[in-house]
Backbone as a printed PyTorch tensor [residue, N CA C, xyz], in Angstrom:
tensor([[[ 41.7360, -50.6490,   2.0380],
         [ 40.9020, -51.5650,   2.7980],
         [ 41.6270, -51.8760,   4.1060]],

        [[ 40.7990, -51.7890,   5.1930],
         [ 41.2390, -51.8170,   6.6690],
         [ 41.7020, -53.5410,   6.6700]],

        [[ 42.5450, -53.7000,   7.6000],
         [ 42.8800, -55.6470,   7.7010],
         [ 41.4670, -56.2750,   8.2160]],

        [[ 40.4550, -55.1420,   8.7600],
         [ 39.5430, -55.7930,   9.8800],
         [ 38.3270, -55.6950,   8.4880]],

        [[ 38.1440, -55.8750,   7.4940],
         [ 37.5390, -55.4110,   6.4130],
         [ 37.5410, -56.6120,   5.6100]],

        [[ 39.5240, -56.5290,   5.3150],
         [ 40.1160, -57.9410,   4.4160],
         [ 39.6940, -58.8120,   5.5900]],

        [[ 39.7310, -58.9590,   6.6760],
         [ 39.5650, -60.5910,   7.1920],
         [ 38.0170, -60.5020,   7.1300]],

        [[ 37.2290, -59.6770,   7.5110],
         [ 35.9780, -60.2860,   7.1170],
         [ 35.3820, -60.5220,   5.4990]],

        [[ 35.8320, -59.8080,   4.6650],
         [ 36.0900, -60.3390,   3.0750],
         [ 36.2470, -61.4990,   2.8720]],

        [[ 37.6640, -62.3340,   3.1560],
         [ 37.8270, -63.1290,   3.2230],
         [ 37.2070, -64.5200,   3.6490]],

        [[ 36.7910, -64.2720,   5.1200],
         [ 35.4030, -64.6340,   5.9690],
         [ 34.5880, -64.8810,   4.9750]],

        [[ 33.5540, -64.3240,   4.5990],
         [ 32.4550, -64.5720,   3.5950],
         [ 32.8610, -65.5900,   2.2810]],

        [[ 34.3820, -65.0000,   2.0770],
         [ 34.3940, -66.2920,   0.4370],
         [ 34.6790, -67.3820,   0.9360]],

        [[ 35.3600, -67.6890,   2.1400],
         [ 35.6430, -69.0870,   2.6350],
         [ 34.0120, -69.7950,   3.1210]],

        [[ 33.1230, -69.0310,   3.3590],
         [ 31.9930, -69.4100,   4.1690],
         [ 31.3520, -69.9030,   2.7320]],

        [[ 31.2520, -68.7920,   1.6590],
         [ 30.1240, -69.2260,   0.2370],
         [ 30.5250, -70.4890,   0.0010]],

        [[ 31.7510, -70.9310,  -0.0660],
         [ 32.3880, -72.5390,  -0.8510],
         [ 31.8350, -73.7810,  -0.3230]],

        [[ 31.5440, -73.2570,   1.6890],
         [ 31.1470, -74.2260,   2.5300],
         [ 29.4140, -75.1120,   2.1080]],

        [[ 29.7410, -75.9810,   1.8790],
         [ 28.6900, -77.2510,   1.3670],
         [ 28.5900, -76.8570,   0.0780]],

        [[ 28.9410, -76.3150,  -0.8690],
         [ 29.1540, -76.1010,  -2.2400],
         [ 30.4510, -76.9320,  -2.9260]],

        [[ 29.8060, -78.0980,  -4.3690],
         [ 31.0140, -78.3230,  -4.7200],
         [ 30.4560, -78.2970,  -5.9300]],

        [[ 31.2250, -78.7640,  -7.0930],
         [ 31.0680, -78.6570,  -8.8360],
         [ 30.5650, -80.5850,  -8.6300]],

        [[ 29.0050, -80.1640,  -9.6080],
         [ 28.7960, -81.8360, -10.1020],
         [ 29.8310, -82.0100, -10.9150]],

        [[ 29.7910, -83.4770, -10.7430],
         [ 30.6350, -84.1370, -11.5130],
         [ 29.6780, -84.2990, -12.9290]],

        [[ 30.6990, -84.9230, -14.3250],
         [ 30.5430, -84.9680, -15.6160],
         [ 28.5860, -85.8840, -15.5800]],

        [[ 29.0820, -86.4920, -14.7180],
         [ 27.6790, -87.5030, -14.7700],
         [ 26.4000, -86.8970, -14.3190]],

        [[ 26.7010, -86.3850, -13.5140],
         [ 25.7050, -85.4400, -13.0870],
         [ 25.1870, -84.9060, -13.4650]],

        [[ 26.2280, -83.9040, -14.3560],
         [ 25.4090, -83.1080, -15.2440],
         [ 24.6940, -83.6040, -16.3390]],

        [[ 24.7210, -85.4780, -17.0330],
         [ 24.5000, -85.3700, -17.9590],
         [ 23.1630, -86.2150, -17.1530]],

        [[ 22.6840, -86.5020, -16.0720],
         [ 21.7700, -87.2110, -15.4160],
         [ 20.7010, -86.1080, -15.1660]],

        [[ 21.2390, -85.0200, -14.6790],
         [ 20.0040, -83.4000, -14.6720],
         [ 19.8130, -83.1620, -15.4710]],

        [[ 20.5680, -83.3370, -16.7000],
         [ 20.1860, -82.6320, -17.5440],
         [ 19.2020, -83.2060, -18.0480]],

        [[ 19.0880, -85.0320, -18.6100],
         [ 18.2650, -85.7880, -18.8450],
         [ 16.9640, -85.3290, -18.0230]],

        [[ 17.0110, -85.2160, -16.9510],
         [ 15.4560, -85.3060, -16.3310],
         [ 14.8840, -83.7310, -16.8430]],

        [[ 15.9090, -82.9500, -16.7880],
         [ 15.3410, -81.6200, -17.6080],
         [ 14.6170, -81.6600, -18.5190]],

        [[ 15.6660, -82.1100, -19.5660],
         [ 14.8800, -81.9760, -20.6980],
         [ 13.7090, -82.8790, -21.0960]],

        [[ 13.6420, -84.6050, -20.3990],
         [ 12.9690, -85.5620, -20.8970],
         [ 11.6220, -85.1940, -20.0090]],

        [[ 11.7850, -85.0200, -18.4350],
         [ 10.7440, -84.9990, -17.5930],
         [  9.7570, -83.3430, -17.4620]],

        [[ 10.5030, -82.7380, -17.1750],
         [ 10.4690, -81.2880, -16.9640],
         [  9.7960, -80.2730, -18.0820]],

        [[ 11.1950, -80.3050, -19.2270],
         [ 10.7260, -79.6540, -20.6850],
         [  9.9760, -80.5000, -21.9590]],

        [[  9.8300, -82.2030, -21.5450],
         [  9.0730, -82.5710, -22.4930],
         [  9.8170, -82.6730, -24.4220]],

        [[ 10.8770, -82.6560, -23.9790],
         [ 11.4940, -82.5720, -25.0640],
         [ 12.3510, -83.8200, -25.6460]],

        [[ 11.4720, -84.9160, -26.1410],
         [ 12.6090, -86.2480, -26.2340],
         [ 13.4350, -86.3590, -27.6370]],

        [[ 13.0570, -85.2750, -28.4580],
         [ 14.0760, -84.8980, -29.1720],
         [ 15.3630, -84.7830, -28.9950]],

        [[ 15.7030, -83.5610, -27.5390],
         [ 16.7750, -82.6250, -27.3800],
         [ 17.4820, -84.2490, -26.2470]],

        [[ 16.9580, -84.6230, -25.7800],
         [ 17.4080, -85.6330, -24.6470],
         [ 17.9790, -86.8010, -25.4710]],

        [[ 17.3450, -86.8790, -26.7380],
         [ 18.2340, -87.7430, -27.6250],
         [ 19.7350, -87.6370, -27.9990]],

        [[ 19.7710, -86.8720, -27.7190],
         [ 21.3680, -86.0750, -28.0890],
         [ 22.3120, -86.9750, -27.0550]],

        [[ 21.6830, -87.0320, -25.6110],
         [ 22.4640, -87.4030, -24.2460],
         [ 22.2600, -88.7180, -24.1060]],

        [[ 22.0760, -89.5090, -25.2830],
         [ 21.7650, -90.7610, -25.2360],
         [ 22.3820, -91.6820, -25.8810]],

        [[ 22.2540, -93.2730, -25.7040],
         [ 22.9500, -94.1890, -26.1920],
         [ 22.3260, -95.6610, -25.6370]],

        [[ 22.5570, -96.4120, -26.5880],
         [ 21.8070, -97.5620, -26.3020],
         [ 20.5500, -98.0830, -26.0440]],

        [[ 20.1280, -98.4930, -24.9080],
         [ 18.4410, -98.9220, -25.4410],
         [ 17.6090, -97.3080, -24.7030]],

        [[ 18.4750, -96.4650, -24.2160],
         [ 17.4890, -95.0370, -23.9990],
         [ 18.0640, -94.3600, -25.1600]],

        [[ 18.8250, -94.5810, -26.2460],
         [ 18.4840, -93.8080, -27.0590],
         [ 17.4000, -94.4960, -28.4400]],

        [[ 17.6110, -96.0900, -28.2710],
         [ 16.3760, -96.3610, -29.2510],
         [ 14.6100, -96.1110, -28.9330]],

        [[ 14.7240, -96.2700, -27.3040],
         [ 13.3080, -96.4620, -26.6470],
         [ 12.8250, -94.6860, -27.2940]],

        [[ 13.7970, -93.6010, -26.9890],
         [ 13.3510, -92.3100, -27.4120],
         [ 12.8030, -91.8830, -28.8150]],

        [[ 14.2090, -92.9830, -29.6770],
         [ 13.8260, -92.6840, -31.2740],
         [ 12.7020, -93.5390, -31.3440]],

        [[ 11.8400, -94.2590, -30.4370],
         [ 10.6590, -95.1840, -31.1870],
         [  9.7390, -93.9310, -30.5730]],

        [[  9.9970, -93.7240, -29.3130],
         [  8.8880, -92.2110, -28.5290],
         [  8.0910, -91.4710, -29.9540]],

        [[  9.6950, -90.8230, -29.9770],
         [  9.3510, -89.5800, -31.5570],
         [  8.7770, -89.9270, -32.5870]],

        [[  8.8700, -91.2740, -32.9550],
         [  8.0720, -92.2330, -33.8270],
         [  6.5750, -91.9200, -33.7440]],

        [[  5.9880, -92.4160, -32.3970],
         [  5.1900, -92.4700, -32.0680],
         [  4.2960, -91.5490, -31.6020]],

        [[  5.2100, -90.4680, -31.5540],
         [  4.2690, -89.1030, -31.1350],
         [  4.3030, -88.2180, -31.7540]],

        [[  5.3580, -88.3550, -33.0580],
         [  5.0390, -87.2460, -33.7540],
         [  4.1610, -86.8500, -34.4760]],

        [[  2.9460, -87.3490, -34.8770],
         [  1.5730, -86.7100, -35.3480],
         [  0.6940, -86.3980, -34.3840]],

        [[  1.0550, -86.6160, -32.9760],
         [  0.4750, -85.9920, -32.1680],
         [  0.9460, -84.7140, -31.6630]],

        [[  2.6050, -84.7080, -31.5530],
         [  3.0160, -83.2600, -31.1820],
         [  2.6310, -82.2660, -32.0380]],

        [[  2.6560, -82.6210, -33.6540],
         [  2.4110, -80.8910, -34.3220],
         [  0.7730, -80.8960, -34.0330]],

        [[  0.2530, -81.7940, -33.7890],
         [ -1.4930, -81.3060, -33.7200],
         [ -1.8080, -80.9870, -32.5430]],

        [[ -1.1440, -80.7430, -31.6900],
         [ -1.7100, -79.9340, -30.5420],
         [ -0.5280, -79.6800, -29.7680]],

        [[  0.2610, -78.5430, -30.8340],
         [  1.2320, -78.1190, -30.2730],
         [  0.8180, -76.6320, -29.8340]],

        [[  0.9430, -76.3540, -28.8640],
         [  0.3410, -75.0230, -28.0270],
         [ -1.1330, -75.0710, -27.3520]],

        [[ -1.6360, -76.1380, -27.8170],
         [ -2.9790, -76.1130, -26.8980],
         [ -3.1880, -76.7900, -25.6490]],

        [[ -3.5560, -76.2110, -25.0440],
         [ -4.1790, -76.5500, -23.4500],
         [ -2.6560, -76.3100, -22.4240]],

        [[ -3.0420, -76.5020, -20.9010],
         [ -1.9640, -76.3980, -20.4530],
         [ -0.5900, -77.5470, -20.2680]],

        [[  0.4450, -77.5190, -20.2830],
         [  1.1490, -78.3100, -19.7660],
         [  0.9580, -78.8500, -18.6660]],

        [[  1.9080, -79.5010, -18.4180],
         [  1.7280, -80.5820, -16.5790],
         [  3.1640, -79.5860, -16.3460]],

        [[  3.8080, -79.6000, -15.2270],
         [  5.1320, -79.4210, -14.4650],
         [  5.6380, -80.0740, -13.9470]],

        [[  6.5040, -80.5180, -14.1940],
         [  7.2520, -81.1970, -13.1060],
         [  8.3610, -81.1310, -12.6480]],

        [[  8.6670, -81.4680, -11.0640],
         [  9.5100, -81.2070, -10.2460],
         [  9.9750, -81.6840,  -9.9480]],

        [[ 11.6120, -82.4570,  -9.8160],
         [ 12.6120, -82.9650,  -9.2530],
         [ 13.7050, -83.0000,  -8.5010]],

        [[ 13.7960, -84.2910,  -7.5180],
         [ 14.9670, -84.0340,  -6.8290],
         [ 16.0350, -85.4730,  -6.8390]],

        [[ 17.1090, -85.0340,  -6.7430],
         [ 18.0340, -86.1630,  -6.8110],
         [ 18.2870, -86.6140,  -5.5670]],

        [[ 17.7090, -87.8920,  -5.4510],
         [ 17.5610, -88.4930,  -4.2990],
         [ 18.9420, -88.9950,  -4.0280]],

        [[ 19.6830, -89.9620,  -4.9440],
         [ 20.7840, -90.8920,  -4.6050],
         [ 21.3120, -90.5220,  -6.1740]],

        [[ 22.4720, -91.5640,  -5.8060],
         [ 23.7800, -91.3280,  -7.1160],
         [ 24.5130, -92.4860,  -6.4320]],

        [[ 25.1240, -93.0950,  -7.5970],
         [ 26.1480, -94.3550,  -7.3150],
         [ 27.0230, -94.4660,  -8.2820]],

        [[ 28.1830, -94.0210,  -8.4480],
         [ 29.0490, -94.4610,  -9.6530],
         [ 30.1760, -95.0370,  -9.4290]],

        [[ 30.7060, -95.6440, -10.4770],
         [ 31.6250, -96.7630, -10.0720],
         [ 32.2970, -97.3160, -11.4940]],

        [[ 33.6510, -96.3120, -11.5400],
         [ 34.0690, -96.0400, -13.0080],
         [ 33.3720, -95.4690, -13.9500]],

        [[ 32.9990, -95.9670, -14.7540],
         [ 32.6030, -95.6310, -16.1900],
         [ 31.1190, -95.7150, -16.3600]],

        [[ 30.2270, -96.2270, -15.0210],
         [ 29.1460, -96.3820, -15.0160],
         [ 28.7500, -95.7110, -14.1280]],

        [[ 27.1480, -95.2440, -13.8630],
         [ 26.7370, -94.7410, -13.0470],
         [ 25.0650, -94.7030, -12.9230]],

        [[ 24.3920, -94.4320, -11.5180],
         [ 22.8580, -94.7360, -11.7780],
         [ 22.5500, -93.7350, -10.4510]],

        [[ 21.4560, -92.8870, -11.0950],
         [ 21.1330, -91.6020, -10.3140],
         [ 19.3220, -91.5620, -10.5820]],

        [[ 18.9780, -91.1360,  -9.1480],
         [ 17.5110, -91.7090,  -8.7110],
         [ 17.2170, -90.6750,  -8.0040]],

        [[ 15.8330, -90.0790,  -9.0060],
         [ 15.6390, -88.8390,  -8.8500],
         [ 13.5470, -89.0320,  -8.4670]],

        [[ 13.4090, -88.4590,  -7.3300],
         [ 12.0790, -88.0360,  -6.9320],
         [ 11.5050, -87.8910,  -7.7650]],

        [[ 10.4640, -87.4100,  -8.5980],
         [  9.1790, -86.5800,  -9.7120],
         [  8.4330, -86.2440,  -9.0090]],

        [[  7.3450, -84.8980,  -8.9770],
         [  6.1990, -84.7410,  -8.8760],
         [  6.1260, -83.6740, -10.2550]],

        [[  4.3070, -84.4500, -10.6380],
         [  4.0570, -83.7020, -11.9350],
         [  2.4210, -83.3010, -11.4050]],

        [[  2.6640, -81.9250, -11.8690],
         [  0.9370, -81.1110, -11.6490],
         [  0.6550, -80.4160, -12.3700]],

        [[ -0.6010, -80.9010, -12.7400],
         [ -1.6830, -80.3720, -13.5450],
         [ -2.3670, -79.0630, -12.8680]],

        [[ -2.4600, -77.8800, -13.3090],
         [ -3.6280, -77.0830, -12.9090],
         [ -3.3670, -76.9440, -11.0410]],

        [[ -3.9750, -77.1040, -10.3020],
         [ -3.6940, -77.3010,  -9.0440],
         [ -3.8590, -78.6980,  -8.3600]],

        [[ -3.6450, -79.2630,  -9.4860],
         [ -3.6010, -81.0730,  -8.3810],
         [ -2.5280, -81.0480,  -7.5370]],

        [[ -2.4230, -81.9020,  -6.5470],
         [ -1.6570, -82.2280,  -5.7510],
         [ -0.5610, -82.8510,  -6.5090]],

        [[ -0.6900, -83.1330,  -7.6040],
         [  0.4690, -83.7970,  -8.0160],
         [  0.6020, -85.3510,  -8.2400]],

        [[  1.1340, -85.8240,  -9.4400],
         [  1.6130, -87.2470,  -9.5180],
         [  2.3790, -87.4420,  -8.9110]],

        [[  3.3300, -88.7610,  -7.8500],
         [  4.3610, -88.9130,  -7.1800],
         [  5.0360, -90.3830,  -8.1430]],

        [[  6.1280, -90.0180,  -8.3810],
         [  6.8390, -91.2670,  -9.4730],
         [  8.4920, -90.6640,  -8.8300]],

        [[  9.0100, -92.2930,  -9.0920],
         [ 10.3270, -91.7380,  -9.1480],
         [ 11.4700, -92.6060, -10.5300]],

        [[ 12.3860, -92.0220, -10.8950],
         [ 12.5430, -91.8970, -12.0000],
         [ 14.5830, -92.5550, -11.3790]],

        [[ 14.8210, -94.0200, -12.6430],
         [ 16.2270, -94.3640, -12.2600],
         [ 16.7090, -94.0080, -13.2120]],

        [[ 18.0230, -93.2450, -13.7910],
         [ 18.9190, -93.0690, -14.4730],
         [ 20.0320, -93.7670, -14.8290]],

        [[ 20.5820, -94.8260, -15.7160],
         [ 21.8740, -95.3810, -15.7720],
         [ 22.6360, -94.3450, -17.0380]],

        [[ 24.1290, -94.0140, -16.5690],
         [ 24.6640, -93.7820, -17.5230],
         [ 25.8770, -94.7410, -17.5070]],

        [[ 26.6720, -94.5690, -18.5790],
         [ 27.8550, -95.1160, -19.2040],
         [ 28.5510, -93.9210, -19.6890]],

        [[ 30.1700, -94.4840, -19.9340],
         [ 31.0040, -92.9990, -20.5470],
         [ 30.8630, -94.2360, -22.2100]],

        [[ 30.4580, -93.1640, -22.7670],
         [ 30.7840, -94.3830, -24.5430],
         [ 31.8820, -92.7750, -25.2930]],

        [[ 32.7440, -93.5460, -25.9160],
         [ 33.9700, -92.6050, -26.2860],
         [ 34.0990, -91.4980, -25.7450]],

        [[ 34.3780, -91.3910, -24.3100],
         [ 34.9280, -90.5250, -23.8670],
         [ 33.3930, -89.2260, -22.9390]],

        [[ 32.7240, -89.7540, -23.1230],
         [ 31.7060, -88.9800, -22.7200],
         [ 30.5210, -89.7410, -22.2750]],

        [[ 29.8930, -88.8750, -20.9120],
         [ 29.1330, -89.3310, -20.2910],
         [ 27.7020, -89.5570, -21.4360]],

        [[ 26.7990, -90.7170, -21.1480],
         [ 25.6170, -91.1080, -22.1140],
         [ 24.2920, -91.6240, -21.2800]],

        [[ 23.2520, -91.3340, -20.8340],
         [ 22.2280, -91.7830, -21.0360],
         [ 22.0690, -93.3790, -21.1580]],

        [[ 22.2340, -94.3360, -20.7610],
         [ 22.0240, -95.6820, -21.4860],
         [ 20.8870, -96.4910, -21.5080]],

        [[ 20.4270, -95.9240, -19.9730],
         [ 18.6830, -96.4960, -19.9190],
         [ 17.7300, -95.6120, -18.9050]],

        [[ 16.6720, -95.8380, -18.7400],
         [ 15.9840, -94.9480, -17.6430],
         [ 14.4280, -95.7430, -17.7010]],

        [[ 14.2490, -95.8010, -16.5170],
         [ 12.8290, -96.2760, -16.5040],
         [ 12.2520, -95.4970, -15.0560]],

        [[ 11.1690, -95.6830, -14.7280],
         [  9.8790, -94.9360, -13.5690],
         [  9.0900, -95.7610, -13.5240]],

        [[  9.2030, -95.6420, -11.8280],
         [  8.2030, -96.1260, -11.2230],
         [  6.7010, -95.6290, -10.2180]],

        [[  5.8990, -96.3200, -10.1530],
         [  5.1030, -95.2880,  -8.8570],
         [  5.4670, -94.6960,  -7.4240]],

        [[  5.2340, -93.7800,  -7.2140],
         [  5.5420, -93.8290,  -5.7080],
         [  7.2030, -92.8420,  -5.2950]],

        [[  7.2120, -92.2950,  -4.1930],
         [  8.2820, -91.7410,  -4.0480],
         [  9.5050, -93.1390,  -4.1600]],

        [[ 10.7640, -92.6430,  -4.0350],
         [ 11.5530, -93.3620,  -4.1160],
         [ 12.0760, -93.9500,  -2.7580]],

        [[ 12.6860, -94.9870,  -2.4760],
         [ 12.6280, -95.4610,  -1.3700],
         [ 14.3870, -94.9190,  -0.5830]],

        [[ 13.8440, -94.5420,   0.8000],
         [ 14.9580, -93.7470,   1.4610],
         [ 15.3160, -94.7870,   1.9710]],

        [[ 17.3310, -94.6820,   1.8180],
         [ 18.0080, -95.9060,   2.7150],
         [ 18.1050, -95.0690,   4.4390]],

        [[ 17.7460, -96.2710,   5.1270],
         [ 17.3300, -95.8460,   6.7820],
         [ 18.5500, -94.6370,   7.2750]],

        [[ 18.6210, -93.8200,   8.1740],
         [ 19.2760, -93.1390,   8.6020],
         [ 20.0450, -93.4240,   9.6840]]])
């Protein structure tokens, strides 16, 4: 390999890293929540990433919907929905991440909600602790 080859090699891996970094522990367990709870519809699997009153509010969910999920499990279409992580604030062991929604049916334009996340670390690991939604996009701090 020519030096004029290696420096542009080099060039490119220093450039890929640029505005790229690794989420942090919370992060991942805040995407993942909206994944699985908003996105895939799954408040089973989101139970797992939970603790405290978002993991009882979920176990009353499953309560409550489970004679509805096996009876119309595969029929008609789903909704979709799409998210973005608007903000993030953490501060030790706590943290609260506020994420956009749009959900569409068929070709609607879409529901607009936005969705707050609190977590906590409980023994050693990031948890789920509450989450609630509201109408409306989420509100941008001024620029």
């Amino acid at each position: 390999m020519t030096p004029r080859w290696l420096a542009a090699l080099l060039l490119v891996v220093a450039l890929g890293g640029v505005g790229c970094r690794r989420k942090s522990a919370a992060e991942r367990v805040a995407d993942r929540f909206v994944d699985l709870y908003y996105v895939e519809i799954d408040q089973r699997a989101a139970l797992d990433i939970t603790a405290g009153r978002a993991h009882d509010e979920l176990s009353q969910q499953l309560i409550e919907v489970g004679h509805v999920r096996g009876a119309a499990a595969g029929e008609g279409e789903r909704p979709r929905t799409y998210y973005e992580r608007v903000s993030h604030r953490a501060d030790g062991e706590v943290a609260i991440f506020v994420y956009d929604l749009t959900t569409k049916m068929g070709r609607s334009a879409g529901v607009h909600r936005h969705a707050t996340i609190g977590l906590a670390k409980r023994d050693g690991r990031w948890r789920v602790i509450w989450f609630g939604e509201t109408e409306g996009k989420a509100p941008r701090a001024p620029k």
